[in-house]
N, C-alpha and C positions, 0 to 999 in steps of 0.2 A: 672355168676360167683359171690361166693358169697367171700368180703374180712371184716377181723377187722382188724381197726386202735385202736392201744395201747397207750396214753402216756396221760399226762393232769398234771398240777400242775401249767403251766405258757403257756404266747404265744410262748415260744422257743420250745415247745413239740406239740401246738396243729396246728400251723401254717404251720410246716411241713407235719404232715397227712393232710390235707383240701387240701396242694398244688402238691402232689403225688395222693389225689384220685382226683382233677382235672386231669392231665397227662391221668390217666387210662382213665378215661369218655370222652378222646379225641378219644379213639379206640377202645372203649366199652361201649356205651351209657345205655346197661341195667345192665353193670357189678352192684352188688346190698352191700353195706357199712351199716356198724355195728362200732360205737366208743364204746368200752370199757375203762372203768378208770373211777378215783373221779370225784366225782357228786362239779361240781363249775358253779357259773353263766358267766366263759368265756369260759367254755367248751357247755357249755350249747348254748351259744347267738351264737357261731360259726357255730358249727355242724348244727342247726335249720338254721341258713344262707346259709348253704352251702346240705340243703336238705339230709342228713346223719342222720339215727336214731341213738338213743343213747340208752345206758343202763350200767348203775351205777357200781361199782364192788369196795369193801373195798379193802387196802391195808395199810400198817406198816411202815411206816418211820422210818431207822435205824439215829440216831443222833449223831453225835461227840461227845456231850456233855451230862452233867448230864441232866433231865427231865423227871418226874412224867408220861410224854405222853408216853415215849420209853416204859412204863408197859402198857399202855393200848393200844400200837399200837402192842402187840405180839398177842394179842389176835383178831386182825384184818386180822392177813392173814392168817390162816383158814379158817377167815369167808368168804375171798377175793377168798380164795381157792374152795371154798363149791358151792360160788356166779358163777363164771368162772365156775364151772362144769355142769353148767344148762345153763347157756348163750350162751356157745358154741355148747353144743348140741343139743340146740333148733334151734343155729343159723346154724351149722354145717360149718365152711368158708372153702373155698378152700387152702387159704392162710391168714395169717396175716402179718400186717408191725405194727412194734411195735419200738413207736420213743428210748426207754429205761426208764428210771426213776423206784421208787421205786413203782410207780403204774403197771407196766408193769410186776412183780415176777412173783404173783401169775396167773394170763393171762398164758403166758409164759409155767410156769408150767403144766400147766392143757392142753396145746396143745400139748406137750409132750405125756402125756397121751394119747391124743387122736390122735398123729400121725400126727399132724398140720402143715404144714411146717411154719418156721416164718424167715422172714427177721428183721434183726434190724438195727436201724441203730444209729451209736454214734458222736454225733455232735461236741464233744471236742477233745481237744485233748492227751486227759487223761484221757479214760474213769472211772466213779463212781466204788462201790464197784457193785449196781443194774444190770448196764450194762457186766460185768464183769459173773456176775452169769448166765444173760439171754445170752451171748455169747453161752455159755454151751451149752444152749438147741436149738440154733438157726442156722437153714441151713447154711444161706447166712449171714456178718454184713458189712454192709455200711458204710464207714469212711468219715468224713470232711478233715481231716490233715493228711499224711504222714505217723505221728509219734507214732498214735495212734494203728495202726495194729499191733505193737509189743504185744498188749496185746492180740488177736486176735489169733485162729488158721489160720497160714498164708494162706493154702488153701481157706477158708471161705470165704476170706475177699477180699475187691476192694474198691478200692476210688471213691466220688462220688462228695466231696463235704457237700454244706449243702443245703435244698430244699427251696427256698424262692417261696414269693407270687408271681408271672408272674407281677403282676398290681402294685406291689411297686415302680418300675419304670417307672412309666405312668402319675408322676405327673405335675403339670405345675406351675411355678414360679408364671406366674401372677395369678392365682387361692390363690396360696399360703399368698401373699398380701391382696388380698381382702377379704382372711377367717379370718386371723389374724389380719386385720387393721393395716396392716407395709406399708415402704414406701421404695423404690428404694435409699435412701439417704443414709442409712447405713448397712453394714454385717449383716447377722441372722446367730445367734447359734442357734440349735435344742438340748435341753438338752434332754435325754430318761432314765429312772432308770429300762427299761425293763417292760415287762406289766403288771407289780404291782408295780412300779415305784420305789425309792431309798432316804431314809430318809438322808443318808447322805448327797448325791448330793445334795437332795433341800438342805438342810440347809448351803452346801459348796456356793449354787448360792446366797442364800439370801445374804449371809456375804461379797458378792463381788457385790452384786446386781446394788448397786449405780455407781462402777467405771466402768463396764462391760456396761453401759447403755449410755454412755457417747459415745462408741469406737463401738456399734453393738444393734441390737433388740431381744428379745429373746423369743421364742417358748419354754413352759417347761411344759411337760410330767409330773404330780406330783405323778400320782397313784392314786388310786381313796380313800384308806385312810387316803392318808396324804396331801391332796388338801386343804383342810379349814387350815392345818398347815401351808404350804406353805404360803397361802394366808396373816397369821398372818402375818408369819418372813416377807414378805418382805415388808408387809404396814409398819412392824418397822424399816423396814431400809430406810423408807419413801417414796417404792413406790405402786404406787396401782394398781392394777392388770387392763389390758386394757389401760395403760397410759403409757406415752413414750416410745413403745415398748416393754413394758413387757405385756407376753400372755400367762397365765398359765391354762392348761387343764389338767382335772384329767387321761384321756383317748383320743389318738389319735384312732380312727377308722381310715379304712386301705384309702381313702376316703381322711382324712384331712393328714392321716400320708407320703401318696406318694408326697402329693403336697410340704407340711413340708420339704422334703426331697428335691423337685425338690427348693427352696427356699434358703434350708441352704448352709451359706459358711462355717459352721465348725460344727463338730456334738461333741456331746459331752454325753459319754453316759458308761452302765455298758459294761462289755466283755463277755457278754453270745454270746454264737452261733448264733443264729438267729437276734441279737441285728447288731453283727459283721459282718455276710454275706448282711443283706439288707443295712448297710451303703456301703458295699464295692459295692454291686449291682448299687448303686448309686454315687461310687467313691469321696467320700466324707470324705475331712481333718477330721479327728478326733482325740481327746482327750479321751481314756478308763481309767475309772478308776471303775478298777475288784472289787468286792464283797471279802470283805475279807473274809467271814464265808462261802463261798460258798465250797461246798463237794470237798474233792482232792486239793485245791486251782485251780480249775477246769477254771477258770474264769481271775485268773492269768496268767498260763501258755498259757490260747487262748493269751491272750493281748502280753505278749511276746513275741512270737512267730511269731504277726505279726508285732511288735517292730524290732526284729531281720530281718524282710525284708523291714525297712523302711516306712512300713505301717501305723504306727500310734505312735501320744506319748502316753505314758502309768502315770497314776500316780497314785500313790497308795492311799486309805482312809488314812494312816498313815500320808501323806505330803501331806493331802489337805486341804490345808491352804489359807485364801485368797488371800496372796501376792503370793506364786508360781502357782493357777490357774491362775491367772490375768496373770503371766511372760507368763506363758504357751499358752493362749490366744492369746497376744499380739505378741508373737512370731511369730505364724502360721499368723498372719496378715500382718506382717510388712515386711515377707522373700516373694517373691514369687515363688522362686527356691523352698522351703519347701514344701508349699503347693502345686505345681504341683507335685514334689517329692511323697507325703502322700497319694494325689489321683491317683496315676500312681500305687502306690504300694500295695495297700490295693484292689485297681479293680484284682489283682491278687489272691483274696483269693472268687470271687466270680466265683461259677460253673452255667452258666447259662444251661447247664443242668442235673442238679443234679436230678431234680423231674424225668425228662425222662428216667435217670440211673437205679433208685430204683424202676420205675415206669416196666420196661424192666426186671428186674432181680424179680418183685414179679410175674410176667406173668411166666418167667422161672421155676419158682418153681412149679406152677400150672401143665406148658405143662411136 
């Protein structure tokens, strides 16, 4: 059985195909995988891990806003479109699972064409403008939320969830200590900006860095280009990176990141999909504070939403400020009706079998 996986721009797109064509390869060992999408070095370092060839395919990013790129991204899905029309027919797949995003168009498109059947699946709960198009052309679409099939032809569609890594929950506390050089003596926050990490956030931790260090230890996620930045802001706020608990990594591999998680007593992190489902996989207090510019307010409405059942505080860039992160911190510390509350409620937005769902439903399309 030959399948393509669609999507790539971040870990919220590439984490879910690698964890869906695990599931298949549990009942189909010679089933034979194909990623399509932008050519990036986490798409790249993944796929190579996870034994999945790859091959490259242009694509247009439509932008909200003004940008010089939005003219030279028209002339890219064409080229996206041209690229797909050779790759699929060399590769010929039985079936595609295509996560959404702006890389997933032209793909999409061109299966069409050729008769492809394609699953998608939309991890928010508001799908994009992207997602919304490839609806169109797509058999089957796989929802995380409820709320989202409204966009959806309702026949199509079925809830699934979102597909996390099986091993994100396999971490071990005391592992997590002895990687980080923490100590049993005080709480760990796991700050996350998503897997290119969040300029805001670092700079909201830097600004709180000192009183925060006093009350808990902290694991921070910086991204891999804003790491040496990080690094500045908080030696100015005079601490230094490896010392009293502060432990800033540009990149958690899946590896340091389970264990991070089996450690933290509060996560603190953006509201992407994937961000949201393995905190919840791991039922863990958390603090979202959504991406403002992020497409739809796609990242608000997640956070929201599990706001609305108690599952997490939400706080926006607008009011992150260092005195109301710190209230907000100290809160979740100091209640323990909350935090049992937070982790009781947020474990309810994790599908532990989501991969098996879409895993079952791209098999169908095939038989």
């Amino acid at each position: 059985m030959h399948i393509v996986l669609i999507g790539g721009g971040t870990g919220g797109h590439i984490f879910p195909l690698v964890a869906v064509a695990k599931k298949i390869r549990e009942t189909d060992n010679q089933a034979d995988f194909l990623y399509l999408g932008p050519k990036g070095d986490l798409e790249k370092k993944v796929m190579e891990e996870n034994t999945i060839n790859s091959k490259y395919v242009m694509s247009g990013k439509a932008r909200r806003y003004f940008s010089f790129a939005n003219i030279v991204d028209v002339f890219k899905i064409p080229i996206g479109i041209v690229q797909s029309l050779w790759h699929l027919l060399w590769f010929m797949p039985d079936v595609i699972f295509s996560k959404g995003g702006y890389a997933s168009v032209p793909i999409v498109i061109v299966a069409w064409i050729y008769r492809i059947p394609v699953l998608t699946h939309e991890s928010d709960s508001i799908p994009g403008i992207a997602n919304r198009i490839v609806g169109k052309f797509s058999k089957r679409i796989a929802v995380s939320y409820p709320r989202a099939k409204r966009y959806f032809v309702e026949s199509k569609t079925f809830l699934t969830g979102n597909p996390v890594r099986e091993d994100i929950v396999m971490g071990s506390k005391e592992s997590c200590l002895q990687k980080f050089n923490l100590t049993e003596s005080r709480p760990i926050i796991l700050v996350l900006g998503g897997s290119q990490g969040a300029q805001k956030i670092n700079e909201a931790i830097a600004n709180a860095l000192d009183e925060i260090l006093k009350v808990a230890q902290v694991i921070h996620q910086t991204g891999e280009k804003n790491y040496k930045t990080a690094i500045h802001q908080s030696r100015l706020a005079g601490v230094k990176e490896g010392r009293r608990g502060y432990y800033p990594v540009p990149f958690l591999e899946l590896d340091d990141l389970k264990d991070a998680f089996a450690g933290a007593d509060i996560v603190i992190s953006r509201a992407g999909a994937n961000s949201i489902s393995e905190i919840a996989a791991n039922k863990k207090p958390a603090i979202l504070i959504p991406l403002a510019t992020a497409a739809n307010n796609h990242q608000k409405m997640n956070a929201y939403a599990l706001s609305e059942e108690g599952g997490a505080i939400v706080l926006e860039e607008s009011n992150l400020g260092r005195h109301i992160l710190l209230q907000k911190i100290n809160k979740i510390f100091q209640d323990e009706d909350l935090r049992k509350n937070l982790s009781n409620n947020i474990a309810k937005f994790y599908h532990s079998d989501a991969s098996e769902k879409i895993a079952k439903g791209l098999l169908e399309l095939v038989n």
